[in-house]
N, C-alpha and C positions, 0 to 999 in steps of 0.2 A: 504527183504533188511535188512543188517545189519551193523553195525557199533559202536563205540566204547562206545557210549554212551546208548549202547539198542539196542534191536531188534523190527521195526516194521514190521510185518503181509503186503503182498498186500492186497487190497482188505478188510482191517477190518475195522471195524464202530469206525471213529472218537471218540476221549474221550470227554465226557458229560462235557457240557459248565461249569463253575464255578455257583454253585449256590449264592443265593440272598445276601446271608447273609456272602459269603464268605471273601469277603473285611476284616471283623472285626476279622478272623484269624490274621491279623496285630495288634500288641498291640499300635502302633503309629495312628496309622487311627482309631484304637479302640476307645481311650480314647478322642482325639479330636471330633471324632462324637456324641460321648456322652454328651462332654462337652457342642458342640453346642446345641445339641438339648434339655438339657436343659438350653443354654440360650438362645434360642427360645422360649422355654414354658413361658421363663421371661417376652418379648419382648413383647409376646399376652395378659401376664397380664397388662402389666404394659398400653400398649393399651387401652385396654376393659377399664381399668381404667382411663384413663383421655377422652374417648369419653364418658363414662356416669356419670362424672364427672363434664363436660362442658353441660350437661343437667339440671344437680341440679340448676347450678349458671344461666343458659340462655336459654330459651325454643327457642331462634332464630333457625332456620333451617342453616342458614347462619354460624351462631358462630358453630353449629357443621361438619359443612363441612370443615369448617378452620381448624380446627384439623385434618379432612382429608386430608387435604390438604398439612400442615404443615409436615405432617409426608413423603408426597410420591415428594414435590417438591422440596428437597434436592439433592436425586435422580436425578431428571431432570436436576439440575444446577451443580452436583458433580460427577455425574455416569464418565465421559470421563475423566477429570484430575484423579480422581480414580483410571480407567483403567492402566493410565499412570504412575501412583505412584507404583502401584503395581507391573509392570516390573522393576521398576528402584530403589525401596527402597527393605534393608531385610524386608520379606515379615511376619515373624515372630516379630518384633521387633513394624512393624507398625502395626500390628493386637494386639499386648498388648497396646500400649499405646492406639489405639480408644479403647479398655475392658476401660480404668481409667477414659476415658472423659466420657463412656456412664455412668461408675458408678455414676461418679460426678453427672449429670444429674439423674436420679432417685435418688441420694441421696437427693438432693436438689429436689424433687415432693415431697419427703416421710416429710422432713421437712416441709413444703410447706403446706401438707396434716393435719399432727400434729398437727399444731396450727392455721390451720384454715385461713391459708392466701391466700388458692389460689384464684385467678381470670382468667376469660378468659383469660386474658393477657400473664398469665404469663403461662398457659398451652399452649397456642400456642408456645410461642419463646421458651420452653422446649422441646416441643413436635420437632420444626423443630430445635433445637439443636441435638434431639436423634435423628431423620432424616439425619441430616448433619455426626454422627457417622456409621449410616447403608448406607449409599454413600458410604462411603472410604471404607468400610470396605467389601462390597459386592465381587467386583472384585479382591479382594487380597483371601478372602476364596474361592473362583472359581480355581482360579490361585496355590492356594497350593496342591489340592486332588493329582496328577501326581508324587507330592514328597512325600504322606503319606502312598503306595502302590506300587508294580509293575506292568508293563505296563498291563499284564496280569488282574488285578484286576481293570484295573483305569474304565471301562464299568459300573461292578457291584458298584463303590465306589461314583460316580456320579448317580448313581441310587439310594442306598442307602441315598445321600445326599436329594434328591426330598422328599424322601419316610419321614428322619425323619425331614423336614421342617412341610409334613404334619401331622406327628404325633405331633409334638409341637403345631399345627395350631388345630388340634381338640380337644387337651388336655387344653394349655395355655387357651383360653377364657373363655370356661368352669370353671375352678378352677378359674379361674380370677375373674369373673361375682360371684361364690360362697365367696370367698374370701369378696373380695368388701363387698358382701351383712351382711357377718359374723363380718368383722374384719375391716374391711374399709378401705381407699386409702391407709394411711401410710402403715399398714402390707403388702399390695401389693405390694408398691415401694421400701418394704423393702427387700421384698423376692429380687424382681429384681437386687437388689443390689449383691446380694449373688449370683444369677448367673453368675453376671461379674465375680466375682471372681474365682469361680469353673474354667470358660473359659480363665480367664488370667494364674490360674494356672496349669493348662492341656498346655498353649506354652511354659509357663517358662520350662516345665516339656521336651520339645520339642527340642533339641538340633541339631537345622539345621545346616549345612554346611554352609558354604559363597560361595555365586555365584562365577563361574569363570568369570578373567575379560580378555575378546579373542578383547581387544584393539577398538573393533568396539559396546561397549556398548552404548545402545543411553541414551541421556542427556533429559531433561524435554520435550523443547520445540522443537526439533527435532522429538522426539517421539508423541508429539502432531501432529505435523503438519503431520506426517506419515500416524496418526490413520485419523486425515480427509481427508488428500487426499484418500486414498482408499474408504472411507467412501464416498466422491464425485461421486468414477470411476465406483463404483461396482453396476449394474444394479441390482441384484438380490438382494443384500442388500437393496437398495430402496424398493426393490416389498412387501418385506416381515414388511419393516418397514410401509410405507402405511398402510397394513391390520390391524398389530399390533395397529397403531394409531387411525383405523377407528372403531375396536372393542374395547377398553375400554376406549374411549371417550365417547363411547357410555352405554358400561358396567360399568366402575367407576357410576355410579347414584345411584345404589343397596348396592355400599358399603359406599355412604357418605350419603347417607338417611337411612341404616337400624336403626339405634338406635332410630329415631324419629319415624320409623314405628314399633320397640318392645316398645316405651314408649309411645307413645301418638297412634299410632293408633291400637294395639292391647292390651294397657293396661298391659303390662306384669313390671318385676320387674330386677333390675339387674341381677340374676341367670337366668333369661329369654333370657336376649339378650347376654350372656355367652352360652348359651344352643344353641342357633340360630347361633352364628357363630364356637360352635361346631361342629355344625351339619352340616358346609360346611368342617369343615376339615375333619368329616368323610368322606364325599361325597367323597372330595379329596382321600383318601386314598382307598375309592373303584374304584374309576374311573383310579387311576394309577396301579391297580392290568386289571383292565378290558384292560384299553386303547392298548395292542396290540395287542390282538383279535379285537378289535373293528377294529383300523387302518389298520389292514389286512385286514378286509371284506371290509371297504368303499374307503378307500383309503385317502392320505391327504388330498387332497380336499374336499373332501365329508364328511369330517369328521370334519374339518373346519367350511364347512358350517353349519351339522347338532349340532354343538355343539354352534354355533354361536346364532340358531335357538331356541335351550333348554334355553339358557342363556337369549333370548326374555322372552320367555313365564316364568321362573322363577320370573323374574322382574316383568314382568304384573301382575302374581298370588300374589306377595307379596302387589302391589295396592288394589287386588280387597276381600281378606281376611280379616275377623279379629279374627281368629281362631288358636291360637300358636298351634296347631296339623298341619295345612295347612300350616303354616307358616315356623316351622320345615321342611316338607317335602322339600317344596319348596329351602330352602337353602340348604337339603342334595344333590336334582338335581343340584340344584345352585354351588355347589362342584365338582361333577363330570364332567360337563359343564367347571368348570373353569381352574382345573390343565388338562384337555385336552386340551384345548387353552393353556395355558401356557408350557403345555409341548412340543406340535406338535408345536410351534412357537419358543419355546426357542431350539430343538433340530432343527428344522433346518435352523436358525441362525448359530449354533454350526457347521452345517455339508457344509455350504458356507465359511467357515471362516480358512483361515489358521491357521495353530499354530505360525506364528510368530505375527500375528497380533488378535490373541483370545482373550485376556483383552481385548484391545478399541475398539474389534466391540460388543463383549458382553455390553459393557459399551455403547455405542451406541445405543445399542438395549436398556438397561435401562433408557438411557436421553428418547428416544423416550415412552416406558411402564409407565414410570411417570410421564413425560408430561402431557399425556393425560390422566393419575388417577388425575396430581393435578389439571388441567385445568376443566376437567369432573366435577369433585367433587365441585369446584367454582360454574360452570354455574349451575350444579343442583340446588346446596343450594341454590343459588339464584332463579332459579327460581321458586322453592318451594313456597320462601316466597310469591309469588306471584300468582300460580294456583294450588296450594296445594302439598304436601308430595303424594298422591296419584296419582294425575295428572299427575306431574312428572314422576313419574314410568311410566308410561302408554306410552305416550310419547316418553320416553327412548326406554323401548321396541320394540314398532313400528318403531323408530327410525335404533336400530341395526338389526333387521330382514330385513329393507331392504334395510341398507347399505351390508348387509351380503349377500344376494341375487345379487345385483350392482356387489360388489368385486368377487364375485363365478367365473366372465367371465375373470379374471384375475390368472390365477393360482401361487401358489408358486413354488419357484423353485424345480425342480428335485434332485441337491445337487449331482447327480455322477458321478462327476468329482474328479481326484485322485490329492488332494492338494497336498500332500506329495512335498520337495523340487526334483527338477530336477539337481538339479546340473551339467546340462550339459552347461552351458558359460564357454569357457577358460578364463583363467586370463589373464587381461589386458593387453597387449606390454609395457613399461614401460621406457626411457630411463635412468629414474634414479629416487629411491624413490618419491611418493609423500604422500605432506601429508595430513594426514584425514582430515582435515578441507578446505581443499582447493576445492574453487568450485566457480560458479557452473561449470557443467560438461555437456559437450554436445557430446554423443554418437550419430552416422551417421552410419549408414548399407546399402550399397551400390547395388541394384540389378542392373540388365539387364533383363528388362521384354519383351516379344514380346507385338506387339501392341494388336494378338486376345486377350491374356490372362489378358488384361490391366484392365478391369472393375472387373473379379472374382479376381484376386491379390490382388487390391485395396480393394475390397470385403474383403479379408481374411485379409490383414491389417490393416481395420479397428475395425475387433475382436481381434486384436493380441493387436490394441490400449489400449485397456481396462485392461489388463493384467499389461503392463507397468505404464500406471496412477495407481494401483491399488500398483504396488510394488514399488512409489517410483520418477515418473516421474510427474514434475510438468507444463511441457507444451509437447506434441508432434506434430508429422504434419510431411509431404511427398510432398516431391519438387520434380522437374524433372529438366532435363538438356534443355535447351530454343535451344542447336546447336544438340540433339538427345533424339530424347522424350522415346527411349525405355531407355535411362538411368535415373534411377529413386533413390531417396536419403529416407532413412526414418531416422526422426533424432527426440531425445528427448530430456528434459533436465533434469539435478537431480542437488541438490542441493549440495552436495561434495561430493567427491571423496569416503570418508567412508560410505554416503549415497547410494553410489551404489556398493560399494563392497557388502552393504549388499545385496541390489538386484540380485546381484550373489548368494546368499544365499536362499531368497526368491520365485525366479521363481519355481513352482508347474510342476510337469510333464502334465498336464492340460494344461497349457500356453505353454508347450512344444510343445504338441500335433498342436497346432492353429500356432504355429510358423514353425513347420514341413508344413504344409498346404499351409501358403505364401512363403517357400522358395522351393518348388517343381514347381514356377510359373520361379524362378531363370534357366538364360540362362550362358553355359558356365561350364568348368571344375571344376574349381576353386568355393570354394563356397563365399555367399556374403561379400564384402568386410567389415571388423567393425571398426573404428577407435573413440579415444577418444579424446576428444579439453578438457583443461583447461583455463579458464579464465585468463589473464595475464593483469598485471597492467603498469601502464605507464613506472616506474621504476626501472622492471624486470620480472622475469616470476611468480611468485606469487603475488597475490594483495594483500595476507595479509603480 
């Protein structure tokens, strides 16, 4: 076959997929990535630093959870307006100004550090201040990779992004833990400093476009309430967030107890417990070379589980040691174990989720991921204090093994269903403009069903329901006619009129597909009737 752009062969073997590292052919994806992951590497020092930090000043179990804590319930309270921000602000402009707050904050530790002033205190409200920066800022660096690359590279460029989280993640703590041990908190907090900068000025450097604006941009609190309702409707979201919830409520224990278990129960030294959560980021970074070979032979589930299963027994082995050789080992399993959970959970999240609604289910999925590290991280510390740092592991362990076992009978979703937009709704009937804010809006879809097919109908339109709540529809339901019961009404509502033009835009060929299924139950030439109501006020046809 040929044509004007080249000659392809029948019958020839496809061209070899874009290798790993292709992405960084981009000079714009280049230097951003770069940038990040060393300000990553910063993030891990400056970490490692104020968790053994808050050691020196308080041997409580309790005051170092809080630190734990501090840093991942940000997250939990910020992750969804995040989401939200990040659709609706330049997305470049709000990634430099969170680089100047986080610098401020390490600046003010490094100060802090200098002259000897810190207290728990004030490492906590710092710590959940730089927390309160990596909120906002999570779902906006998510959100930009698709603009850094072409479509073609956007696979490997999200890949890439996992890969230098965990090279910062085995490198940062490590040099962190040495650092510390050498030069002490300030030179830490001071480095971290210098990374903001590097990363604010690689966007300055970044000369984005300005969104187009196609009239139907959503506003804060429209955009909110969008991301929850779907957030409500969507069964498979649910399924996935459960597990999510039920595995590191369980697994958070290992990360708010390890420094009490490098300090006090095996005796080691800052460069120790630097070493220790190196040694998960290497794990990480072999486990995400392994993980799809692995995923091919057990499959998601199984791989879920058995990774749920390592992530037990790493936890109990850090209890029942006191040997920094075991110890290591244990947290390199402990790595592998963990970016395979985070990866198989975060990709299919990613592969349930439209792209019109990708920020605030991601963000979603983060309120739920940190919830349960800062919640975790709480009840451990505490209960620490009370049946020991080792107990607690133990505990923990047994704990996730056989919630992990429980949830196995619950599988995650499949995810293969083809989001892509369907664009098959005509455009409204219209007698005469309306406008975007006018609502709410009550769409009615008219069948004629026979009486056999009346229960599988009803059947297929109450999967079709789920589709609608999910793009947009804040109450639905199906009436019948009381003088002819084969005439049946399916009616929804939406909030105005621009909120469901955009659902014209939203419906997935997926939801296509479930919609095609309940209207083949449709009697008659004609297909089913659609009609739009607007809300009218006492004093004319618009209430506003």
């Amino acid at each position: 076959m040929t044509g004007a752009q080249g000659t392809v062969t029948e019958g020839a073997a496809p061209p070899p997929p874009p290798g790993t590292f292709a992405p960084l052919r981009h000079p714009l994806f280049a230097v951003i990535w770069t940038a990040t992951v060393l300000g990553n590497v910063g993030t891990f020092m400056r970490d490692v630093s104020s968790s053994w930090l808050v050691t020196e000043i308080s041997a409580s179990p309790a005051a170092v959870a809080m630190i734990q804590a501090a840093g991942t319930l940000p997250v939990f309270l910020l992750a969804i307006p995040a989401g939200v921000l990040s659709d609706i602000l330049d997305r470049r402009r709000f990634l430099i100004a969170i680089q100047i707050m986080l610098g401020i904050v390490s600046s003010t530790l490094a100060f802090l550090s200098w002259t000897g002033s810190v207290t728990v205190e004030s490492l906590v409200i710092l710590t959940f201040l730089g927390g309160v920066g990596a909120a906002l800022a999570t779902p906006a660096w998510q959100a930009i990779t698709p603009e850094l690359v072409p479509r073609s590279d956007l696979k490997g460029a999200v890949a890439l992004n996992s890969l230098g989280i965990n090279i910062a993640r085995s490198i940062g703590p490590a040099l962190g833990g040495f650092l510390l041990a050498g030069l002490g908190a300030a030179a830490v907090y001071g480095l971290d400093v210098l990374t903001y900068i590097l990363v604010g000025g690689a966007l300055l450097w970044w000369r984005r476009e300005a969104d187009a604006d196609d009239g139907l941009r959503e506003h804060f609190g429209g955009a909110l309430r969008a991301g929850l309702r779907y957030a409500r409707a969507s069964h498979d979201l649910h399924r996935i967030l459960w597990r999510a919830v039920l595995f590191f409520a369980f697994a958070s224990a290992v990360w708010a107890l390890l420094p009490i278990v490098a300090r006090q129960e095996i005796g080691g030294g800052p460069s120790f417990y630097g070493l220790m959560l190196g040694s998960v980021g290497a794990g990480a970074i072999l486990g995400a070379i392994l993980l799809p070979r692995v995923r091919a032979r057990l499959g998601q589930d199984r791989l879920v589980l058995a990774m749920s299963l390592v992530t037990a027994g790493a936890t109990a082995l850090l209890a029942l040691t006191n040997s920094e050789i075991v110890a290591i080992i244990a947290t390199f399993v402990l790595g592998i174990a963990w970016i395979a959970m985070l990866t198989t959970l975060n990709s299919t999240m990613q592969a349930i989720l439209p792209n019109w609604i990708r920020g605030r289910g991601l963000a979603i999925y983060l309120t739920a991921f940190n919830g349960a590290m800062a919640a975790g991280s709480l009840g451990w510390g505490f209960l620490a204090q009370e049946i020991t740092t080792d107990t607690s592991l133990i505990v923990a362990g047994i704990g996730l093994a056989v919630a992990a076992l429980l949830a196995h009978r619950a599988p995650l979703p499949s995810a293969e269903g083809d989001l892509t937009p369907s664009l098959h709704w005509p455009e409204p009937a219209m007698a005469e403009p309306v406008a975007h804010d006018r609502g709410p809006v009550m769409i009615m879809v008219t069948y004629r069903i026979r009486q056999a097919d009346r229960s599988a109908f009803l059947t297929a339109l109450e999967r079709l329901s789920e589709g609608r709540r999910r793009d947009g529809a804040y109450a639905w339901g199906v009436s019948e006619d009381a003088a002819d019961p084969e005439h049946i009404v399916e009616w929804f509502f939406v909030e105005s009129w621009a909120e469901h033009l955009r659902q014209h835009k939203r419906v997935s060929k997926a939801d296509a597909d479930v919609q095609a299924e309940a209207r083949r139950f449709h009697q008659g030439a004609e297909p089913p009737l659609v009609q739009h109501f607007l809300a009218v006020g006492r004093s004319g046809r618009d209430p506003h």
